[in-house]
PLY file of the C-alpha trace (Angstrom):
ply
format ascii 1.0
element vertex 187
property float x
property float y
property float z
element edge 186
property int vertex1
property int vertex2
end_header
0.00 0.00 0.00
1.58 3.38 -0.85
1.58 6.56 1.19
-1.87 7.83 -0.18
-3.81 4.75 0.12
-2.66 4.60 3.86
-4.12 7.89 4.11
-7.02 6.81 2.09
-7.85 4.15 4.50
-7.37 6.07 8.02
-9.42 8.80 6.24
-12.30 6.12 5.65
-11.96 4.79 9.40
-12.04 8.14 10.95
-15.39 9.11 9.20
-16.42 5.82 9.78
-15.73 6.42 13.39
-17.43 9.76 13.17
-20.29 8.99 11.63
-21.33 6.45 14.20
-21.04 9.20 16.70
-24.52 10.20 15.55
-26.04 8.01 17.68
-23.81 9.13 21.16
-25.70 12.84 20.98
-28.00 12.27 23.50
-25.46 11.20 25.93
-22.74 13.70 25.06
-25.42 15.96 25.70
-26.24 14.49 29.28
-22.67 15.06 29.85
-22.19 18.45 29.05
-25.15 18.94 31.15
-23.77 17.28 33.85
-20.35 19.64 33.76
-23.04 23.00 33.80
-24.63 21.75 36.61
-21.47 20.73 38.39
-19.87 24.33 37.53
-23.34 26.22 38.64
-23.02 24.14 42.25
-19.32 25.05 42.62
-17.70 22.15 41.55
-14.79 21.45 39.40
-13.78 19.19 36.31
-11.10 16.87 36.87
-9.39 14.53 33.83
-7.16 12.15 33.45
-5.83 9.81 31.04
-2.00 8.09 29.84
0.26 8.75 26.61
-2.36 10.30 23.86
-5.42 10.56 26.44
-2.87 12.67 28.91
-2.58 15.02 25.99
-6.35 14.94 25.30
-6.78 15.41 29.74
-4.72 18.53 28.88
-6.24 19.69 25.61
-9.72 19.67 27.21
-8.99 21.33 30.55
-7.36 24.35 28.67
-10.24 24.73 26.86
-12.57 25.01 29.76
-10.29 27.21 31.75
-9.08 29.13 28.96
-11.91 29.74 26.39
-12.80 27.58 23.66
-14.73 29.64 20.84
-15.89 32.54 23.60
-14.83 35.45 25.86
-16.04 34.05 29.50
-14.84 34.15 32.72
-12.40 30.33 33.32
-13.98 27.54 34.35
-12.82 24.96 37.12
-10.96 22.29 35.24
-7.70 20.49 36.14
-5.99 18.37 33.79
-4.64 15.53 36.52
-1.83 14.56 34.23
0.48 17.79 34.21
2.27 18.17 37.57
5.45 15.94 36.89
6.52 15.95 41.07
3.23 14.48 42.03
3.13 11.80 39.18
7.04 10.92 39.88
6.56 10.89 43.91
3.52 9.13 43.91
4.27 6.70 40.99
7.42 6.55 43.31
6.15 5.77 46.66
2.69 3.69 45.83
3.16 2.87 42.72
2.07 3.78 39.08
-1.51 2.61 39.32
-1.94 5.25 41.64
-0.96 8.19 40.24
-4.63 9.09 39.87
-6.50 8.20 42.49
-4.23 10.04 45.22
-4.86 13.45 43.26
-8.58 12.83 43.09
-8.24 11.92 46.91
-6.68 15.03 47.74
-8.64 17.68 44.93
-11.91 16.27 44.37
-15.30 16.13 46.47
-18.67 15.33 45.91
-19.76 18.15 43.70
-17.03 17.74 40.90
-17.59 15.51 38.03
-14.09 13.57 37.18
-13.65 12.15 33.21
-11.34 9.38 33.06
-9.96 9.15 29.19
-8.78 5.34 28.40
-9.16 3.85 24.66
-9.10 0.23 26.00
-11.31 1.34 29.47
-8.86 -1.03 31.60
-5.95 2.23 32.72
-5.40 0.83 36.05
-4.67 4.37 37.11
-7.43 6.00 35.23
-9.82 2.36 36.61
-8.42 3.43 40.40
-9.18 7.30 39.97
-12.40 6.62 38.86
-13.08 4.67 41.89
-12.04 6.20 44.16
-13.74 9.49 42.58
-16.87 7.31 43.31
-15.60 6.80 46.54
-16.12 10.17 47.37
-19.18 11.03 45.59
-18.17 12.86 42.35
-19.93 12.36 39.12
-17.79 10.08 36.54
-17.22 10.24 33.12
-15.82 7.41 30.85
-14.64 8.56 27.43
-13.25 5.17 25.98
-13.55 2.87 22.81
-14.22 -0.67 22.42
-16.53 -2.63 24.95
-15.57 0.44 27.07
-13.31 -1.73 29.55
-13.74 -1.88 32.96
-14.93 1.31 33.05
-18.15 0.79 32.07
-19.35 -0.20 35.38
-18.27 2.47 37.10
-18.88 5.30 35.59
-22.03 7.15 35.59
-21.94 8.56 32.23
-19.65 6.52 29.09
-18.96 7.36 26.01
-17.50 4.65 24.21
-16.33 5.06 20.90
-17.20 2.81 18.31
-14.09 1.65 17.67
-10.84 -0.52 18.88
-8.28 1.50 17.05
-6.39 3.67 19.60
-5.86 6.43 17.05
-9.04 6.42 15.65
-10.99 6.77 19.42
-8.79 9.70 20.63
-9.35 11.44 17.58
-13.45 10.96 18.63
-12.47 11.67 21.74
-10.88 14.70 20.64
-14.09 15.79 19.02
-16.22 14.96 22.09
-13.86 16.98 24.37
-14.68 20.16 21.84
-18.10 19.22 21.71
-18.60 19.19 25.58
-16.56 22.80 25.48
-18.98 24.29 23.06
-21.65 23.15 24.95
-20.68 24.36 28.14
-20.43 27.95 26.64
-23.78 27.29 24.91
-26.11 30.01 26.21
0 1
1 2
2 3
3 4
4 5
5 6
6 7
7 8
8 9
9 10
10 11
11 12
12 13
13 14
14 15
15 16
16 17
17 18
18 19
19 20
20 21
21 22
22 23
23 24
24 25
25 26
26 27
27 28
28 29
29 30
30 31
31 32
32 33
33 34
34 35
35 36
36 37
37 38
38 39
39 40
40 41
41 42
42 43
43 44
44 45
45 46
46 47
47 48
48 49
49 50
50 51
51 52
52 53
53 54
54 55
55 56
56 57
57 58
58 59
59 60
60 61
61 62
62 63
63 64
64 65
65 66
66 67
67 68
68 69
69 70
70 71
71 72
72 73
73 74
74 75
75 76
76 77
77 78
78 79
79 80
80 81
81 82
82 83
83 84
84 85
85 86
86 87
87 88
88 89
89 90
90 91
91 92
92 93
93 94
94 95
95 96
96 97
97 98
98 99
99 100
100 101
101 102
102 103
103 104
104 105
105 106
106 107
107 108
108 109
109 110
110 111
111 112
112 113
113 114
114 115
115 116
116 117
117 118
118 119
119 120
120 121
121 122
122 123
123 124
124 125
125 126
126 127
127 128
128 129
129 130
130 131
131 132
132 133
133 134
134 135
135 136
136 137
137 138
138 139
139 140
140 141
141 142
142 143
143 144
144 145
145 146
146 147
147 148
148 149
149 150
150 151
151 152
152 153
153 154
154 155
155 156
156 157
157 158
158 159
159 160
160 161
161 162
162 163
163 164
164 165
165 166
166 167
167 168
168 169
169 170
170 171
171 172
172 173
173 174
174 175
175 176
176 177
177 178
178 179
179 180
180 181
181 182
182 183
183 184
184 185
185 186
């Protein structure tokens, strides 16, 4: 296969991808109303995800706080994947799986909705931030792909991308982090 047929075929996946996302509306929706109401009540948006899905933590959480398409005041979001002394220590002294779930256990409470970004859904780290987010009562988010992983029983809200190519889910997951941005600046 030469170089444009490669790019013909992940062109044809992604839109594949994307057009199945059709059906997900409703439930991004739910989400995005779910991060209003957490925001109106005081709360906070935490993320988290590994390689690609640390990125997308990032990309997301600068978007909220920043702006994404309009002048507003920052919203509460924190990207759990950023702070290189935490990750190191704690990967250090408990181990990598819990990376996570000691930042949730020290920054999140019961109004705060976390969103744990995995494309297979089994992250131990992301798996053990999520519960322990339940744990303390936040509101959790699963943006994965596949049969969504572990994670599907634990979250309250999933969004599993109907795929099990790793590129092809973050770049959904991509688009569902800008969709959930636009909506929360949607008047």
């Amino acid at each position: 296969m030469n170089a444009i047929e490669n790019l013909r075929a992940a062109l044809a996946q992604h839109q594949s991808v994307m057009s199945q996302l059709e059906g997900m509306l409703p439930q991004i929706s739910e989400v995005a109303n779910e991060m209003r109401a957490c925001i109106a009540r005081g709360g906070k948006i935490l993320l988290m995800g590994n390689g690609g899905s640390a990125a997308d933590s990032q990309h997301i959480a600068a978007e909220i706080v920043g702006r994404y398409k309009k002048e507003r005041r920052g919203l509460p979001a924190i990207a759990l994947t950023t702070d290189t002394s935490i990750l190191t220590s704690v990967g250090n002294d408990y181990g990598y799986e819990y990376i996570f779930s000691r930042q949730v256990e020290a920054l999140c409470g019961p109004l705060d909705v976390v969103i744990g970004l995995t494309t297979s859904g089994n992250s131990a780290n992301v798996v053990r931030g999520i519960e322990t987010a339940r744990e303390i009562g936040a509101t959790t988010v699963g943006m994965t792909g596949g049969t969504g992983g572990k994670l599907i029983a634990l979250c309250d809200y999933n969004l599993v991308m109907p795929s099990n190519d790793t590129p092809r889910i973050q770049e959904a997951h991509i688009f569902i982090g800008h969709s959930l941005c636009d909506l929360l600046e949607a008047d």
